[in-house]
TIDO-710198 format. One record per residue: residue in three letters; y, z, x of N, C-alpha, C in turn. Coordinates in steps of 0.1 Angstrom, whole numbers, plus 2048, in hexadecimal, padded with zeros to 3 digits. Layout:
BEGIN
AlaYZXYZXYZX
...
! end
This chain:
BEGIN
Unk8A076588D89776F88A88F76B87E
Unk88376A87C87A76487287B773866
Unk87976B85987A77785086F782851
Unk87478A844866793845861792837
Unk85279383784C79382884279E825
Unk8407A18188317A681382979B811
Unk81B7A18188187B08208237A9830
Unk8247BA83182C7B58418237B284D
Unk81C7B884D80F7B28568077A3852
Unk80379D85A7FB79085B7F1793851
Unk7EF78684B7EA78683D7D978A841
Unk7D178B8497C978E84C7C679C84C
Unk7CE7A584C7D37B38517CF7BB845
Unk7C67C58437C77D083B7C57DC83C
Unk7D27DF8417D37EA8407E17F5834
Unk7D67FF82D7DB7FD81E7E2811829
Unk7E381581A7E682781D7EF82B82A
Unk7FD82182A80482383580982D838
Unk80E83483F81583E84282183C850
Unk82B83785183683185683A83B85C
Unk84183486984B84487484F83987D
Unk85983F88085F83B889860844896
Unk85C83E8A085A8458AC86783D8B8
Unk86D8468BE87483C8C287C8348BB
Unk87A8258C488481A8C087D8108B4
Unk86B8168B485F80D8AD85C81489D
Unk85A80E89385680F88A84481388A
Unk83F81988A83081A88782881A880
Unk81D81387681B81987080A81B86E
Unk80782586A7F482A8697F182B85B
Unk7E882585C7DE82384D7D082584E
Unk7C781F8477B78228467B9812847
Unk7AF80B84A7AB80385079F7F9844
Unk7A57F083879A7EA82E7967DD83B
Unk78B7D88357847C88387887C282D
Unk7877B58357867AB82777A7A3821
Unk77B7A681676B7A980E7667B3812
Unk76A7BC8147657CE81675F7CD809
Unk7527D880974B7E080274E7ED7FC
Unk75A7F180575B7FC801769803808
Unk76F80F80677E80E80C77A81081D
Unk78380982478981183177A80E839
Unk77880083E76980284576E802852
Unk77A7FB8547807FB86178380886C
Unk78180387778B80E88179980D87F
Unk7A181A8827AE81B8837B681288C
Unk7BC8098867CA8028947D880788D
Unk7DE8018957EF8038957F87F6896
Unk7FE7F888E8067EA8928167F288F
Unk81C7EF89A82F7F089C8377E589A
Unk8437EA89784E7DE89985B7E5899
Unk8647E18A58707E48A88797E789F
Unk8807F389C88A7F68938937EC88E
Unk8957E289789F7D789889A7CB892
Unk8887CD88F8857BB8898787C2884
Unk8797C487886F7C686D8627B986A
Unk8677AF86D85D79E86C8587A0877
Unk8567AA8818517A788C8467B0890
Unk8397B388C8327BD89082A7BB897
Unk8267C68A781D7C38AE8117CD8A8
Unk8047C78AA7F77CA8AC7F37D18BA
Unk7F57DF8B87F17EB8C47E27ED8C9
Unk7DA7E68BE7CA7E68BC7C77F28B8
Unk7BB7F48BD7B17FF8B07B480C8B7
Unk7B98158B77BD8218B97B382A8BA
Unk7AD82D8AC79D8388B07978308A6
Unk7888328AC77E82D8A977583789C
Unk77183089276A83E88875F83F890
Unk75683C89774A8448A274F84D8A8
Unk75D8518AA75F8578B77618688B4
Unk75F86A8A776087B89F75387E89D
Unk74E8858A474188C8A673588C89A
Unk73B88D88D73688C88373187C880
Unk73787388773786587F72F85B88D
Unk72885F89772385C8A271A85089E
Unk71784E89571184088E71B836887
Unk72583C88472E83287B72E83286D
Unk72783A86C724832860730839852
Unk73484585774084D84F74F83E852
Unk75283E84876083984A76C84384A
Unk77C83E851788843854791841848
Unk79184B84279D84C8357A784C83B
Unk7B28488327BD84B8387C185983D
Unk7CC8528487D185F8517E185E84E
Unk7E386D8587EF86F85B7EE87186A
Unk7FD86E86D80386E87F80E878881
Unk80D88288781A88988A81A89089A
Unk82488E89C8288928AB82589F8AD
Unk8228A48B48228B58B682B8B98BE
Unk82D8C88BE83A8CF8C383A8CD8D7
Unk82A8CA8D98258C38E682A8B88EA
Unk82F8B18DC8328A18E582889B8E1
Unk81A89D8DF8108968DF80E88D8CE
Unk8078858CA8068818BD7F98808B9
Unk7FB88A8AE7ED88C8A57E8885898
Unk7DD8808997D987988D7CE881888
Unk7D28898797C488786E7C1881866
Unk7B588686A7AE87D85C7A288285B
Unk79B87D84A78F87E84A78587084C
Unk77887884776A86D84776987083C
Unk76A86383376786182876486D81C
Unk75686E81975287881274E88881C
Unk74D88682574C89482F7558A1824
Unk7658A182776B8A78237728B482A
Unk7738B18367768BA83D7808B184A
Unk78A8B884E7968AF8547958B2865
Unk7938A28697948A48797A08A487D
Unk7A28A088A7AD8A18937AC89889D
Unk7B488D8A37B28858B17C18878B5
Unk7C38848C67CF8868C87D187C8D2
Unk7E187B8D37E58708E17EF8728E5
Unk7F48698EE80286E8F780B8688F7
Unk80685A8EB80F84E8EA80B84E8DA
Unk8158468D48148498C480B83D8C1
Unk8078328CA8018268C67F08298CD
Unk7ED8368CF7E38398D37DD8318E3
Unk7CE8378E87C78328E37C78488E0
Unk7C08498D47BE8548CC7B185A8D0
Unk7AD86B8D67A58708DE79F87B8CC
Unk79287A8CF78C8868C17908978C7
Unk79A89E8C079F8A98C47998B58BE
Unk7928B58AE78C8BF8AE78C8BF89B
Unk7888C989578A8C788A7958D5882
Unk7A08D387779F8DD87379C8E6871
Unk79F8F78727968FE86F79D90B870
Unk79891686979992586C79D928877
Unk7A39368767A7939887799941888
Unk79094288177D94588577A93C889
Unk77F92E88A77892289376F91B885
Unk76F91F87876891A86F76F90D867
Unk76D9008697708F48647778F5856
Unk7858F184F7868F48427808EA839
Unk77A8EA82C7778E48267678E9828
Unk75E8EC8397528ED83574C8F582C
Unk74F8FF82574590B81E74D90680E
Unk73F9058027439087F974D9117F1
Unk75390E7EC7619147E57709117ED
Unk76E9087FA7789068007808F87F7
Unk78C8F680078E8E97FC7868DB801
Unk78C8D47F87808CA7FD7918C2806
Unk78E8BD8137968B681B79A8A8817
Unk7A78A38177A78968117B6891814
Unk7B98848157C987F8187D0887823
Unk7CD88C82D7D68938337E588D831
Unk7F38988337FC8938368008A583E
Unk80889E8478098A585781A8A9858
Unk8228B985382C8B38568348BE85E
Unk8388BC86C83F8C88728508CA86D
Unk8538D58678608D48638688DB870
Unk87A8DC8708818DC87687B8E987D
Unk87A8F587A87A8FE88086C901888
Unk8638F588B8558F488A84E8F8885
Unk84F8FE87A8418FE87983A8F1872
Unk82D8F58738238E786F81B8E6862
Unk81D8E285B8188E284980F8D384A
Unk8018D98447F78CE8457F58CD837
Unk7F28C382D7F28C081D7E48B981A
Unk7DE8BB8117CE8B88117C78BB805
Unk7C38AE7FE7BE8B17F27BC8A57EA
Unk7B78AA7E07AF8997D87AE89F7C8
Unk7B68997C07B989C7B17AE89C7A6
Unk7A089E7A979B89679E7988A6793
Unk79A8B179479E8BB78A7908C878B
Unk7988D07837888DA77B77C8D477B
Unk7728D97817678D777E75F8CA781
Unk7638C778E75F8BA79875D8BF79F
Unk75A8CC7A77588D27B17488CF7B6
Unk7428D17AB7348CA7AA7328BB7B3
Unk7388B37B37388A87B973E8A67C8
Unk7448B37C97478B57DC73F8C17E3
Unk7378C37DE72D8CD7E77358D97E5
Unk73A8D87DB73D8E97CE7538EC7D7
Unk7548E07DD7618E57E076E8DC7DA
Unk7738E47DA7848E17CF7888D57D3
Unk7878CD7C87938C47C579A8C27BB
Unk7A38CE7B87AA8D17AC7BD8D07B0
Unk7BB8C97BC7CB8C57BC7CE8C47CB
Unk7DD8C57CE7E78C87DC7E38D37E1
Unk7DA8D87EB7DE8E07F47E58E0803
Unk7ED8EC8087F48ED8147EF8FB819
Unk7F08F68267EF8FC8327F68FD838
Unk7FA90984280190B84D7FC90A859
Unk7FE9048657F59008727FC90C882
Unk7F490E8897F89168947FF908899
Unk80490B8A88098FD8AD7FB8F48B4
Unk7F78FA8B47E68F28BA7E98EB8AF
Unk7EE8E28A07EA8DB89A7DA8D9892
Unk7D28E88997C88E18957C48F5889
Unk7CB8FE8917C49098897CC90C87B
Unk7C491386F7CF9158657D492686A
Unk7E292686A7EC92F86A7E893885E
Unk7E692E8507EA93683F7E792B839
Unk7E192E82F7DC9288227CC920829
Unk7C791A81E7CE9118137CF918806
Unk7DF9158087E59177FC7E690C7EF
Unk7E290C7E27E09047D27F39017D6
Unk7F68F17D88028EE7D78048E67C5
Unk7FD8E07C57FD8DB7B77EE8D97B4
Unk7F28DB7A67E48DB79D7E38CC797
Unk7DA8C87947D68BB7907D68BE781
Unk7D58B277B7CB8B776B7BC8AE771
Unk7BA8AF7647A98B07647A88A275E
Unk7A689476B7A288576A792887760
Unk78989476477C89175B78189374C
Unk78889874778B895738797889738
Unk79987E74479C87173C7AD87973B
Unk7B48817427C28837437CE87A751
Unk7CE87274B7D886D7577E286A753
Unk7EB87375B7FB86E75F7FF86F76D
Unk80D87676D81087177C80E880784
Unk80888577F8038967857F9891795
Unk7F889979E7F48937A87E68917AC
Unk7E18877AE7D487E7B37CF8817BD
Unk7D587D7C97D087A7DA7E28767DE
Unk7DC8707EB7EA8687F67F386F7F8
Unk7F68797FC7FE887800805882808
Unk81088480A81A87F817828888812
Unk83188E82083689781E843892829
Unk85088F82185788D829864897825
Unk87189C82C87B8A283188589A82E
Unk88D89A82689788E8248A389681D
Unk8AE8988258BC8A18228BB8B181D
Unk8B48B58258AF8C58278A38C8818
Unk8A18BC8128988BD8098878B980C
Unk87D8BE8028718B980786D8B17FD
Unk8678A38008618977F58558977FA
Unk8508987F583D89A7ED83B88C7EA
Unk8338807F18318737EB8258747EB
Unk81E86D7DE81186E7DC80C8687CC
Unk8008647CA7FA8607C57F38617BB
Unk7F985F7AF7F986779F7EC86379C
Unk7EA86E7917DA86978A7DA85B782
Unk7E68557847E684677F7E283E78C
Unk7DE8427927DD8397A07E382F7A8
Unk7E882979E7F181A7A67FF81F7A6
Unk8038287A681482E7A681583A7B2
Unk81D8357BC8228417C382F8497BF
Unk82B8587BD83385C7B883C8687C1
Unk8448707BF84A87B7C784C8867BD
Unk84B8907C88508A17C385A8A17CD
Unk8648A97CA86E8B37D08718C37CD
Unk8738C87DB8748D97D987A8D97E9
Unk8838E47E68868EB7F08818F47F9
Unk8768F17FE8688F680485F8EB808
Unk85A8EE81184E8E58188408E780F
Unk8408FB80A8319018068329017F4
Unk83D8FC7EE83B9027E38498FF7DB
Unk8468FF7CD8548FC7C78598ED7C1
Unk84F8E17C48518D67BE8508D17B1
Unk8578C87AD8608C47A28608B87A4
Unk8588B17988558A679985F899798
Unk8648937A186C8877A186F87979A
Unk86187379A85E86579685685D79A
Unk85785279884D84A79C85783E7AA
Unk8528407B38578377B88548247BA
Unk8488267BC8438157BA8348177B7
Unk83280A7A98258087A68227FE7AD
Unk8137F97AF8097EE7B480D7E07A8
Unk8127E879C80D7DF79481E7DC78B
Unk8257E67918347E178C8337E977F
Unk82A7F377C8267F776D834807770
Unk83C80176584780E76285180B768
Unk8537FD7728607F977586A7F0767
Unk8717F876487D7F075986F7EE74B
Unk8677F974B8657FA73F8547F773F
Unk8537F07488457E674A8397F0741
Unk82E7EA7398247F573581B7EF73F
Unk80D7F773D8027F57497F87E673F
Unk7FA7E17327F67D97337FD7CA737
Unk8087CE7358147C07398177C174C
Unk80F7C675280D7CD75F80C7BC76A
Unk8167BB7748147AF77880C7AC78B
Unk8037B478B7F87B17967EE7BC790
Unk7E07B479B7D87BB79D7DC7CA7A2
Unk7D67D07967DA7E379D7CD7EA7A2
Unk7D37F87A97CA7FF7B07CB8097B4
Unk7CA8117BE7CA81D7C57D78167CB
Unk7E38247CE7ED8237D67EF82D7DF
Unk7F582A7EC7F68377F67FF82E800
Unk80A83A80381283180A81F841811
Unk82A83A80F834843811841841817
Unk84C84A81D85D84281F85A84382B
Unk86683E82F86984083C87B83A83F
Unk87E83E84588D83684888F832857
Unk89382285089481E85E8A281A860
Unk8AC81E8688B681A86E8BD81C85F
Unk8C08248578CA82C84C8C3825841
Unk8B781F8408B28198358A481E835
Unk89F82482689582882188B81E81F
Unk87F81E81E87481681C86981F816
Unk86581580785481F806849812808
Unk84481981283781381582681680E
Unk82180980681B80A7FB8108037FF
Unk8057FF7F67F97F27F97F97EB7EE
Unk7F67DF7F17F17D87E17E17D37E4
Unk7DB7CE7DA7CC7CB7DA7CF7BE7DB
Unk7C17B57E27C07A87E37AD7A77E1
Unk7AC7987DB79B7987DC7927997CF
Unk79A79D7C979C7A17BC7907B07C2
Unk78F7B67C67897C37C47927CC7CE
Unk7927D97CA7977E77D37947E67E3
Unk78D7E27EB78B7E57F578F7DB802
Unk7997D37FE7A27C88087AF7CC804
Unk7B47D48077C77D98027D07D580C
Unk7D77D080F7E47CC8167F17D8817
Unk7F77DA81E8047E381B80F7D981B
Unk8187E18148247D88128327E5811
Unk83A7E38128487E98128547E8807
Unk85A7EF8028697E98008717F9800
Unk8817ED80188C7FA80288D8047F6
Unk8928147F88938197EE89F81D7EE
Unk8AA8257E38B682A7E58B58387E1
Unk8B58437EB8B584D7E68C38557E4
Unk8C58547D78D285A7D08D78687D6
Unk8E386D7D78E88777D88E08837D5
Unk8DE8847C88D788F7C08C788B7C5
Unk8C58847CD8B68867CD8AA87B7C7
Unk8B18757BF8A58707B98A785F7BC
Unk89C85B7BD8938507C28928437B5
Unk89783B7B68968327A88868297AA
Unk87D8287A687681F7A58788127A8
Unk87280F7B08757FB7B68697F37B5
Unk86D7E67B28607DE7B285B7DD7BA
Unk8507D47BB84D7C97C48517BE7C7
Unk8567B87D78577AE7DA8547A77E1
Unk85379E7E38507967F1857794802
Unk86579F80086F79B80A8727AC80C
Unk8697B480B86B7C78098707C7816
Unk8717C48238767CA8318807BD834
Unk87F7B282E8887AD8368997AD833
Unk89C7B682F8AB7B782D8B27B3823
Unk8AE7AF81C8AE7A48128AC797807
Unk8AD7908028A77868008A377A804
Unk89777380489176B80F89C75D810
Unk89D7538188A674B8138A0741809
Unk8AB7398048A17317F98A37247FC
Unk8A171E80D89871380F88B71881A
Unk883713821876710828869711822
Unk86071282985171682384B722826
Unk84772981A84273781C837730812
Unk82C73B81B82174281581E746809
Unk8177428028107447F180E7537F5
Unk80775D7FC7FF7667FE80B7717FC
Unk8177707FE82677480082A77B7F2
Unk8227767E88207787D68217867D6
Unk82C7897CD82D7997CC82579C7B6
Unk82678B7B082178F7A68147877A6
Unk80978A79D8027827997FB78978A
Unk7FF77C7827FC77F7747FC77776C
Unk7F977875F7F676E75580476D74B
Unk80276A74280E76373D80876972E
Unk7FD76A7297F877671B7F4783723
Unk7F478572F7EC78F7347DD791734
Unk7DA7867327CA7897347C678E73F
Unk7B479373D7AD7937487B27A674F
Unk7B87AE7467C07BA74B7B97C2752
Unk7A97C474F7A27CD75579D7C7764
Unk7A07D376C7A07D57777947DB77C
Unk78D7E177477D7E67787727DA777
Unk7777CF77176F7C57767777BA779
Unk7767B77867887AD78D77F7A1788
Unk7707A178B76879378776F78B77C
Unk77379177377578E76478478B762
Unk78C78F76C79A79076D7A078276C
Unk7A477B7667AB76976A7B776D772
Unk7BC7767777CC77677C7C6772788
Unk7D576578D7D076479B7CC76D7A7
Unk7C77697B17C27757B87C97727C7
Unk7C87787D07CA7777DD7BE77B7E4
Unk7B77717F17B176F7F97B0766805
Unk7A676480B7A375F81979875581B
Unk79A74D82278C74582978674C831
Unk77A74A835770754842771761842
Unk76B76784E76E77A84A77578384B
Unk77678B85578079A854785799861
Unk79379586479A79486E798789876
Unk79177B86F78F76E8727A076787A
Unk7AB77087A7B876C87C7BE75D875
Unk7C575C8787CB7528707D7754860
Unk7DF75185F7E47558507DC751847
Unk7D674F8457CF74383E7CB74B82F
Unk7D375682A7CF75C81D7D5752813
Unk7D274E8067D874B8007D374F7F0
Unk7D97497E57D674B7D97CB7427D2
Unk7C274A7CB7B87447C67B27457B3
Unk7AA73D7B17AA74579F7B8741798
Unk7BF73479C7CF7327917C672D789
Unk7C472D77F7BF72D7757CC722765
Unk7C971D75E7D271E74F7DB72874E
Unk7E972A74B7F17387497F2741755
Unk7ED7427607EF747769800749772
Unk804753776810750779810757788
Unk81774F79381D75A7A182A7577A4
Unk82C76A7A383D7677A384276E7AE
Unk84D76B7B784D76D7C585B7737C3
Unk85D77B7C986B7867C78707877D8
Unk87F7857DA88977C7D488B7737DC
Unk8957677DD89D75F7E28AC75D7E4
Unk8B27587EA8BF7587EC8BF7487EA
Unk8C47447DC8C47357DF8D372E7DE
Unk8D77257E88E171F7E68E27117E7
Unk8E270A7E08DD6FD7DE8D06F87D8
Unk8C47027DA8B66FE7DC8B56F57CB
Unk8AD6E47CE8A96DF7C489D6DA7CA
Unk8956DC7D08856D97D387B6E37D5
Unk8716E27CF8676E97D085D6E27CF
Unk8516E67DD8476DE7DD83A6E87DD
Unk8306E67DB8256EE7D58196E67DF
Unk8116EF7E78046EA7F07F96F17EA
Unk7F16EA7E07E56F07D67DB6E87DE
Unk7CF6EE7D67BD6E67DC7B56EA7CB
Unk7AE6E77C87A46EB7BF79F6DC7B6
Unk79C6E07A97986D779F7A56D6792
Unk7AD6DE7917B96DD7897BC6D1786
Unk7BD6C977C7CE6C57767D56CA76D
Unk7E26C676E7EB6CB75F7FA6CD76E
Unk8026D976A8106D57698146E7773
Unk8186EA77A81F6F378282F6F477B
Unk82E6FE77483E70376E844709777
Unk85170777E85A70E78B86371577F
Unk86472478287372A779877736784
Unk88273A78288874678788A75077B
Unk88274E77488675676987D75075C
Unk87275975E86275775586675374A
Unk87475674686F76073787E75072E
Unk88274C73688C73D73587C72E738
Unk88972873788271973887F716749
Unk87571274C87570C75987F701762
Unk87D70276E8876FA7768846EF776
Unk8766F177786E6E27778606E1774
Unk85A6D87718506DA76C8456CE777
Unk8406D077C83A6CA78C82A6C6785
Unk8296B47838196B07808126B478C
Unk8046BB78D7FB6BB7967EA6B678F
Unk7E86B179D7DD6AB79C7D06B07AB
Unk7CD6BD7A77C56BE7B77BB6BA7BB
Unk7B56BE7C77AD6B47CD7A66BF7D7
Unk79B6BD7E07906C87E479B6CC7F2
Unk79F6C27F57AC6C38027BC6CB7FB
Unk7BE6D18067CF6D47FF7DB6C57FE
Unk7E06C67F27E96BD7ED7F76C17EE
Unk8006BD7EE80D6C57EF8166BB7E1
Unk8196C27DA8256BC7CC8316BE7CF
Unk83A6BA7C584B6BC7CA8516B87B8
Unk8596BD7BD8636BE7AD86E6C37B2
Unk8786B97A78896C17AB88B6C17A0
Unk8996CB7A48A16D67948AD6D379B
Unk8B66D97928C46DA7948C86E379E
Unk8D16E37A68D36ED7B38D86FD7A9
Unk8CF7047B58CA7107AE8D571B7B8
Unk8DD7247B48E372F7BD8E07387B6
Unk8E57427C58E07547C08D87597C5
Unk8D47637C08C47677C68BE7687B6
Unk8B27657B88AB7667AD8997687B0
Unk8927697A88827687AB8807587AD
Unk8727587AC86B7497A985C7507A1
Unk85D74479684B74779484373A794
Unk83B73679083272F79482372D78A
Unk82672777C82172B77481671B771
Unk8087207728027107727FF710762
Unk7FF70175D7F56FE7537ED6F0754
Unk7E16F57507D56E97517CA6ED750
Unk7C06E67597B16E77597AD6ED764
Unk7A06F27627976FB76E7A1702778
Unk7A27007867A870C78D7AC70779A
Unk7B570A79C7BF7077AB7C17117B5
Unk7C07107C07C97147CD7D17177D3
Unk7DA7237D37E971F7D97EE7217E3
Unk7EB71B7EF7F371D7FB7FE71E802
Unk80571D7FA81971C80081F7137FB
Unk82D7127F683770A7F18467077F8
Unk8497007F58546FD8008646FB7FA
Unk86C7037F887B7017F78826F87FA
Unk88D6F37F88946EA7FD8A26E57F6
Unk8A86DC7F88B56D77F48B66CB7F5
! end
């Protein structure tokens, strides 16, 4: 059985804002749909991709499920599909919302199979048949998260953090936090509310913490409710808990950053990838938890990848924060001989931290991740680009028993020297002369046999800028 890596989907693949379920014997999961070199978030149609409870490395491509032309409103295309949510109905049938972009008001499609193909069913709305979100003073519609609890009823969550006095900028309707709704069984009428579940603070006066953003997602976990969603820091998914679906939540923590910022201390300038918007959420598969998250590639916001890892939810409830790694579904740690993929990089960073700001990625030196050709060109073919002087990619974790070779497949204008450590912050294992060339080259260096599990990083020094396409383990 071949391992599993981040992103778990084919390096081509972006789809960021997952939302995970298990249907059956298959894992599922739905997101919004980036390009590569996108302009802008989510230009894509919706697809699906599964994989068997039993082999997480293995995911099928279901194809494009619904089409954004296909919601009445969007008959040109030209509105894009935010992320959604998927939930079964008390029918059997499976419903996906979502919005169009800036619209602001929540559709509905439905199907009879969880992998679609997905029919336009109707929109939100009043039991007067009036759309929520359209009239001034309403909420403004946003991140659906869809959740039927035990005794069915149906609670729909919807909202966008940016505070007081932004109303101005959505055609005069609220985005001052969490709202919930109660749904008839039609899935599509409100029962009750919308009801103010959490208040935001106010992003226009420059207040961010982990108070709530966007990315709503509502899961049931040991007769308790977890609230996953997406702080006014943006790159951190965080959780509430309460004993209630509508009310009562109590803020948890942070579960995983984009950027590793607050794991074992980390600040946001010593922050070890490109960061961003995060949206994601748990799921358990076969007695094991998973939060499913995105990282950015391209150096800009609008090509995001999803990726995974395990979580342990303690007795009492609470959720410890986990990094990022490169091996999040596969069970463990990768082994530590063959050849894996450069793109597989759970860090990328500099070694002074330069380059921090993220509002202009132009200016950024941290290596980057990208692609040859365009958007769903197929092929693995992503790799690392921009290694620069001081640049470091560090790949989380390995199981090594014996391993004393490492070989390195670069392309660019670089010379100088590839530093191999399992541990940045000690002496290197080896220190690997490179000399590149316009073609990929492959180097090699041996160290002393290495056991354990441990990281790898991958720290260049020299001139102008290199390539990194995969490296190779051995003994």
């Amino acid at each position: 059985m071949k391992q599993a890596y981040n992103p778990y989907l084919p390096s081509w693949e972006y789809i960021p804002d997952g939302e995970p379920y298990v249907f059956g014997d298959r894992v599922y999961v739905y997101g919004s749909h980036d390009r590569f070199g996108g302009e802008k978030f989510c230009m894509n149609d919706y697809v699906c991709w599964s994989a068997s409870v039993d082999n997480l490395a293995d995911w099928r491509y279901e194809g494009v499920i619904y089409r954004k032309d296909q919601d009445p409103r969007n008959y040109d295309g030209k509105h894009c599909l935010y992320a959604p949510d998927v939930q079964k109905g008390l029918d059997g049938r499976y419903y996906l919302y979502y919005v169009l972009d800036d619209i602001g008001i929540m559709s509905v499609a439905v199907c009879d199979t969880p992998a679609g193909a997905y029919k336009y069913y109707g929109t939100v709305k009043y039991s007067d048949g009036t759309p929520v979100g359209e009239k001034k003073g309403d909420i403004y519609q946003f991140d659906p998260s869809i959740c039927i609890d035990d005794d069915g009823r149906i609670f729909l969550y919807s909202g966008f953090g940016i505070g007081e006095g932004a109303e101005k900028y959505f055609g005069g309707r609220k985005v001052n936090g969490l709202y919930c709704m109660e749904l008839e069984e039609d899935m599509i009428t409100v029962k009750r509310g919308p009801e103010l579940l959490l208040h935001t603070r106010n992003l226009i006066e420059g207040k961010e913490d982990h108070s709530f953003f966007e990315a709503s997602s509502m899961r049931k976990i040991g007769g308790k409710y977890y609230l996953i969603y997406s702080s006014c820091l943006s790159h951190e998914l965080c959780y509430m808990i309460s004993d209630r679906p509508d009310g009562g939540f109590v803020f948890g923590g942070t579960i995983i950053s984009n950027g590793d910022i607050g794991y074992g201390g980390r600040t946001y300038e010593c922050r070890l990838n490109h960061i961003g918007n995060n949206h994601g959420s748990l799921v358990n598969i076969k007695g094991q938890w998973y939060i499913f998250y995105h990282r950015h590639t391209n150096r800009h916001s609008f090509s995001r990848q999803g990726c995974a890892e395990p979580v342990t939810i303690r007795e009492d409830g609470h959720i410890e924060q986990v990094e990022m790694t490169s091996c999040g579904l596969n069970g463990g740690p990768l082994e530590g001989t063959g050849t894996y993929p450069a793109y597989i990089a759970c860090n990328l960073f500099t070694r002074d931290h330069r380059g921090y700001n993220e509002e202009d990625y132009q200016k950024d030196s941290r290596p980057f991740l990208t692609q040859d050709g365009g958007d769903r060109d197929g092929g693995d073919d992503q790799y690392i680009a921009g290694w620069r002087d001081g640049g470091i990619v560090g790949f989380k974790y390995f199981r090594f028993d014996g391993t004393s070779l490492v070989s390195v497949k670069i392309k660019g204008e670089g010379e100088g020297y590839i530093d191999v450590y399992t541990d940045i912050n000690q002496v290197p294992l080896v220190s690997i002369p490179v000399k590149a060339a316009s073609e990929y080259q492959t180097f090699t260096g041996s160290f002393p046999p290495q056991n354990g599990v441990a990281a790898l990083y991958f720290h260049y020094r020299g001139s102008s800028c290199l390539s990194f396409k995969e490296f190779t383990l051995g003994v």
